[in-house]
C-alpha positions in Angstrom: -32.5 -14.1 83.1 -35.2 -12.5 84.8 -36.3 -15.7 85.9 -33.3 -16.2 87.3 -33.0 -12.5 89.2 -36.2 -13.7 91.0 -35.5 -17.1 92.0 -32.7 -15.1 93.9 -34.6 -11.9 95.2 -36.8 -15.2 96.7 -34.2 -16.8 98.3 -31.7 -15.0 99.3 -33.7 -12.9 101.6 -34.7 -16.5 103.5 -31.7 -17.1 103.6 -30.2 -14.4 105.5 -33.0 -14.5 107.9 -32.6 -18.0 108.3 -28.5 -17.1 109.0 -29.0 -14.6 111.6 -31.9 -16.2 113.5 -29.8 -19.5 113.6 -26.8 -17.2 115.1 -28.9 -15.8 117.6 -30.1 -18.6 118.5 -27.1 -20.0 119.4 -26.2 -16.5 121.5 -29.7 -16.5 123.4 -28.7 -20.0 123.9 -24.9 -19.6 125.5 -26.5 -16.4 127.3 -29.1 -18.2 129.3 -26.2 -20.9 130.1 -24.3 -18.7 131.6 -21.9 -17.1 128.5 -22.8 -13.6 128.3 -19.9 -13.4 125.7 -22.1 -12.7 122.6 -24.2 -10.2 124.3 -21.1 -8.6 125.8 -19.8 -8.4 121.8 -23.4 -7.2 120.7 -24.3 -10.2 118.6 -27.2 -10.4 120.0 -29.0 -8.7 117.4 -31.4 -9.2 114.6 -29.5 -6.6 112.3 -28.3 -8.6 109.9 -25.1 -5.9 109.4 -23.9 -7.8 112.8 -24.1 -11.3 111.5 -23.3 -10.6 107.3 -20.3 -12.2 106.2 -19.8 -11.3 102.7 -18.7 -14.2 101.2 -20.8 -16.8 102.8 -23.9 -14.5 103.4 -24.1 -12.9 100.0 -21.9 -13.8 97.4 -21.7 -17.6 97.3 -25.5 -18.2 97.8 -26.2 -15.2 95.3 -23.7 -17.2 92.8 -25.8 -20.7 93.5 -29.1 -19.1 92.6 -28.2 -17.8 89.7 -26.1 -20.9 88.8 -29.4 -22.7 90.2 -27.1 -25.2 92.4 -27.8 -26.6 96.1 -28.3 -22.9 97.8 -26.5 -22.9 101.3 -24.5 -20.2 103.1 -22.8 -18.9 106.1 -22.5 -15.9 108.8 -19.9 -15.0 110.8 -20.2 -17.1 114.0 -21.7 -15.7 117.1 -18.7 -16.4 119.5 -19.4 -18.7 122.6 -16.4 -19.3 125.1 -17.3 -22.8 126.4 -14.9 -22.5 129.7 -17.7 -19.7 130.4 -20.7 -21.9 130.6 -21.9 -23.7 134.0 -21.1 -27.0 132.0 -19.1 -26.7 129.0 -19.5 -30.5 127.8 -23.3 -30.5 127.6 -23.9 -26.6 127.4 -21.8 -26.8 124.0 -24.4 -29.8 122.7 -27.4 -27.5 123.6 -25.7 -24.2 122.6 -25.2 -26.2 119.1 -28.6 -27.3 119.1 -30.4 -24.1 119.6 -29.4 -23.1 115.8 -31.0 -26.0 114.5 -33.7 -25.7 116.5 -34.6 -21.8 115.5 -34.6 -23.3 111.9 -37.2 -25.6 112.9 -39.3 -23.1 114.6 -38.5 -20.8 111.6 -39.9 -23.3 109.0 -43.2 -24.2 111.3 -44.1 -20.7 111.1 -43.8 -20.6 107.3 -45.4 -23.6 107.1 -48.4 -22.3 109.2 -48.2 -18.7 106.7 -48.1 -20.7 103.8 -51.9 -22.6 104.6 -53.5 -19.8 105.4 -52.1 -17.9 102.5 -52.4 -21.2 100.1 -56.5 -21.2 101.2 -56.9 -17.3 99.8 -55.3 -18.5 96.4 -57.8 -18.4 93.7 -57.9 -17.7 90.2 -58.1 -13.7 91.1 -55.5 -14.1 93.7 -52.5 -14.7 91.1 -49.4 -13.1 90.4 -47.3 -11.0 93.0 -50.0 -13.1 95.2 -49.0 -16.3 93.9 -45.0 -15.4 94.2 -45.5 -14.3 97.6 -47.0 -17.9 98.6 -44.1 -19.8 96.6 -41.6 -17.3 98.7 -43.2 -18.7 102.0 -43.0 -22.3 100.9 -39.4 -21.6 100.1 -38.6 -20.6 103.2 -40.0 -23.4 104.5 -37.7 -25.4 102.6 -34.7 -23.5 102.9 -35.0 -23.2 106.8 -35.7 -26.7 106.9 -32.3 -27.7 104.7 -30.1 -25.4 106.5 -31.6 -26.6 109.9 -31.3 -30.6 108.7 -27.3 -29.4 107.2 -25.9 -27.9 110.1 -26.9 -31.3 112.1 -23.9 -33.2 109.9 -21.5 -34.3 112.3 -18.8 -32.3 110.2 -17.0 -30.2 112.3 -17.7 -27.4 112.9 -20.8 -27.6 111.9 -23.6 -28.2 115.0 -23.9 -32.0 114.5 -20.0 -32.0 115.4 -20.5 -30.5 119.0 -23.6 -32.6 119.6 -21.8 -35.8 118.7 -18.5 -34.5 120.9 -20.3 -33.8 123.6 -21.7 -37.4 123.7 -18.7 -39.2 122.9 -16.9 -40.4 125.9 -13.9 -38.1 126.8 -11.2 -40.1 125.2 -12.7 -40.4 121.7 -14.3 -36.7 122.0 -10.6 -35.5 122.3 -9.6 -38.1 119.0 -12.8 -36.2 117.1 -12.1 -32.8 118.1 -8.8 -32.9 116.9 -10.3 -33.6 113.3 -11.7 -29.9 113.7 -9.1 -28.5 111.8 -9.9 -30.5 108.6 -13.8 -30.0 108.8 -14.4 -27.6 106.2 -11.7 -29.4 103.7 -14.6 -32.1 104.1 -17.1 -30.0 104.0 -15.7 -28.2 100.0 -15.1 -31.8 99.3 -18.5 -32.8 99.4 -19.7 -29.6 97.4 -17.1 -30.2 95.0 -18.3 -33.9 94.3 -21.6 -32.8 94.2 -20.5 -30.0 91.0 -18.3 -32.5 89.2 -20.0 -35.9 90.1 -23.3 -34.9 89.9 -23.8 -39.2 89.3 -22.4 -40.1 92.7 -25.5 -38.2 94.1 -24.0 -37.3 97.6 -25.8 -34.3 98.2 -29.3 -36.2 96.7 -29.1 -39.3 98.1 -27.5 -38.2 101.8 -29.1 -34.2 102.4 -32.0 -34.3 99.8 -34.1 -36.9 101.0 -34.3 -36.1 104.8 -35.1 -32.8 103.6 -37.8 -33.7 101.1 -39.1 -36.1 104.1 -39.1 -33.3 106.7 -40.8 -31.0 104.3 -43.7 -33.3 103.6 -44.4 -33.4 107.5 -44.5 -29.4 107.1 -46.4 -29.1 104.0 -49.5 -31.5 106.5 -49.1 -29.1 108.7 -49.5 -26.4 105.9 -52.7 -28.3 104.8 -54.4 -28.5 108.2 -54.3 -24.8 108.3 -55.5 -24.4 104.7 -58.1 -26.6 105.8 -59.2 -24.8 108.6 -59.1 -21.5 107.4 
């Protein structure tokens, strides 16, 4: 059990962070595009009291670590009013892909933290040292996994308004109207991941990018370990 209390004090924490620096993102974003709405509605914040949504934040990726399942979460959206942007089609794709992208950055700077905390491990530099370094690597990970999930073109996750906005009009309109029906998709997939663990949808279609990704992080990782 204790075991299992810190596998969640490790990841929960990254995962909030990785929440609300992913919503900012997106507000920063829709700012400098000319929304102000988020700003206007103080979301523009790194308190994470402003982004926590109970359910999604805490209590669902609290009750995955424990149950040690795929750890993934939510926040309560930072609102962007697309009529407000100078171009609503294409400031929509890059106000999407500023979440993402904060994820990315996110996970780089763990992954630069992680060498130069990996080259000070040595036999003397164990325990609450050693946890803190597995921490950083999980960071990595978990930044790089909510970054690589939120690029599924499952609305209304990012992916969804990246793809919309470079559909032509016509078929955008067909696959916004399948907005509605995103997240039924979305518990769909979760669910067959629980109760069909052997059709492998989350490890053969999330888990492999991921593992991919993380590699190209973890070089990085090792040129710094090198160099320090």
């Amino acid at each position: 059990m204790s075991e299992t209390l810190i596998y969640a004090a490790v990841l929960i924490p990254s995962l909030i962070i990785a929440i609300v620096f992913h919503e900012v993102a997106h507000g920063w974003a829709a700012l400098a595009l000319g929304d102000p709405t988020a700003k206007e509605r103080n979301r523009l914040s790194f308190n994470p009291i402003r982004h926590v949504d109970p359910v999604g934040t805490l209590l669902v990726p609290g009750l995955l670590a424990i149950a040690q399942g795929p750890i993934f979460g939510w926040a309560k959206p930072v609102p962007v009013v697309a009529q407000r942007l100078r171009n609503p089609r294409y400031g929509m794709m890059l106000v999407a892909a500023a979440g993402p992208a904060m994820n990315f950055f996110l996970a780089l700077v763990g992954a630069v933290l992680y060498g130069a905390l990996f080259a000070g491990l040595t036999n003397e530099t164990q325990g609450a040292y050693l946890t803190f370094v597995e921490a950083v690597q999980y960071f990595v990970l978990i930044n790089i996994f909510f970054g690589l999930f939120n690029l599924l073109p499952i609305p209304p996750f990012d992916g969804s308004h990246i793809v919309e906005g470079l559909l032509p009009t016509s078929l955008a309109r067909q696959y916004r109207a399948l907005r509605p029906y995103g997240m039924l998709a979305f518990f769909l997939i979760v669910a067959l991941s629980w109760f069909a663990p052997g059709l492998g949808v989350i490890e053969n279609v999330i888990i492999p990018p991921v593992f991919w990704v993380m590699e190209q992080y973890m070089a990085v990782s090792a040129i710094v370990a090198g160099a320090s």
